[in-house]
C-alpha positions in Angstrom: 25.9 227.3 264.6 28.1 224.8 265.5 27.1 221.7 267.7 29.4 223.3 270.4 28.3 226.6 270.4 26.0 226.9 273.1 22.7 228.6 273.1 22.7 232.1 274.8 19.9 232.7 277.8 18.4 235.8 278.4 20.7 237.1 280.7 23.7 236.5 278.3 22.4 238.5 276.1 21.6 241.0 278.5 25.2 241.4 279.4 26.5 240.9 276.2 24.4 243.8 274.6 24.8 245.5 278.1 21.0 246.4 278.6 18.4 245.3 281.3 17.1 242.1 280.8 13.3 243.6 280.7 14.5 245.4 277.7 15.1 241.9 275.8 11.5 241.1 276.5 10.6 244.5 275.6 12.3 244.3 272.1 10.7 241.0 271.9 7.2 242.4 272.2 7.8 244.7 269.5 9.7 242.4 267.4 12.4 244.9 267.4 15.9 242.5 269.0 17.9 239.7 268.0 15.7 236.5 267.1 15.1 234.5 269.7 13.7 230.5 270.1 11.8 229.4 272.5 12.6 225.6 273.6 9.9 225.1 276.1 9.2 228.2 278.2 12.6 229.5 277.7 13.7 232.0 275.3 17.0 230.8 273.5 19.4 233.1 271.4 22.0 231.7 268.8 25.4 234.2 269.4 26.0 234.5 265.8 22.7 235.6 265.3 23.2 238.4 268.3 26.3 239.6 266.8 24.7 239.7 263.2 22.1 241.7 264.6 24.2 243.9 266.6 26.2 244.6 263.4 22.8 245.3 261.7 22.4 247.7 264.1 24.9 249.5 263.9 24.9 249.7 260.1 21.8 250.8 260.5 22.4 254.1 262.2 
């Protein structure tokens, strides 16, 4: 990740992956979405690590 790439919320990913955003915290539960950081009491998401995972995905099914 580059130094300008900035860190996806929640909610990007939310609309990026077009689902609710309880679903995120649902997958995150299970261990079952992207991976996710948390920097204090918020959950951070690298992109390229959405979109690798959403390829994944994909490939998977």
């Amino acid at each position: 990740m580059s130094e300008a790439e900035v860190l996806w919320t929640v909610q990007d990913v939310s609309a990026f992956l077009r689902v609710p955003v309880a679903t995120i915290y649902q997958w995150r539960v299970r261990s079952e979405g992207p991976p996710a950081m948390r920097i204090g009491r918020h959950l951070r998401f690298a992109p390229e690590t959405v979109r690798e995972w959403t390829r994944d995905q994909r490939e998977a099914s």
